[in-house]
Steps between C-alpha positions, in 0.01 A plus 500: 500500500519865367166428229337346814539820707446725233160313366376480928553888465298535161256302675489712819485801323238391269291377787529817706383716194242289405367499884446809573226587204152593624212463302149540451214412229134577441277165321168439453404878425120514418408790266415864624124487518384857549151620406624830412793756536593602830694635720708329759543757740492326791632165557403263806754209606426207693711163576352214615571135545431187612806370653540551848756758714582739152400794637792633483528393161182633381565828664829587312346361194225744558743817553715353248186526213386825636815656525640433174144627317529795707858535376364519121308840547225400277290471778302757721518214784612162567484339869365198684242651662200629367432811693872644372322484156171722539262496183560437160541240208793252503565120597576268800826253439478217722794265544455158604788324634480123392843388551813629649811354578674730789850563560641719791756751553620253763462196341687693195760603721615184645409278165629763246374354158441117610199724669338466151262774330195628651204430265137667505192441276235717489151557329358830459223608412417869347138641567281836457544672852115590476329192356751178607458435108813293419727640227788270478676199682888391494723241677830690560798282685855662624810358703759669618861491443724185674804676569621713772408565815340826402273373274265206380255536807123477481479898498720497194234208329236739615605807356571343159171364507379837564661662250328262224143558650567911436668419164143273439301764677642779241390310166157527684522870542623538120234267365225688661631869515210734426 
């Protein structure tokens, strides 16, 4: 009776630590085309998608992008609208949500981890701000963590996913520094 316990509480244990990992990944990155060197000074971000009623989504996705390339400081702007940018050389990000799996804070509340993980998959696409010319594409996928009631919602999905379209946005910026 005692191994029983003790191996339900391993178990337990083990679950809870292994439930509460977010993560995120980028795939299918296409190479940096770039004609030349330049600048990214400015950066434009746009979300779009296809599903229906994710505006909300594709708004904090939006800030979420901007937000953490303005955090960097290698940038004289980034912002989702154009006329915060004024003139200059850089690119336009735009994130496409395909797929997203949504969990709420209320639904996390009352479900705690049976809620599941949020999931979203995006594709982005990187482009010269001037010209549209495309530069590079990438699939990048995040889910949030299952565990408490603070965490694992879709903001938490959408912030990781965020974070890998900077990280993706950066090797841009280093492969075509001037």
């Amino acid at each position: 009776m005692k191994r029983t316990i003790a191996w339900a509480a391993l178990l337990v244990l083990w679950s809870s630590l292994t439930g509460c990992v977010s993560s995120s990944t980028v795939r299918n990155a296409s190479p940096v085309i770039a004609a030349k060197p330049f600048a990214l000074d400015l950066i434009l971000v746009k979300t779009t998608s296809s599903e229906p009623n994710l505006d909300a989504e594709k708004q904090t996705l939006n800030d979420a992008i901007a937000s953490g390339l303005r955090d960097t400081h290698l940038f004289k702007a980034a912002s989702g609208n154009r006329d915060d940018l004024g003139s200059g050389s850089g690119i336009t990000v735009t994130a496409e949500i395909t797929a997203i799996k949504k969990i709420s804070k209320n639904h996390r509340l009352w479900a705690g981890a049976m809620a599941g993980r949020a999931r979203i998959w995006i594709h982005v696409t990187v482009s010269d701000l001037n010209s549209g010319q495309p530069m590079e594409t990438f699939d990048a996928y995040a889910e949030s963590s299952g565990g408490s009631a603070l965490a694992g919602t879709t903001d938490e999905a959408i912030a990781r996913v965020a974070e890998s379209v900077v990280g993706e946005v950066l090797k841009v910026n280093a492969q075509t520094a001037e």
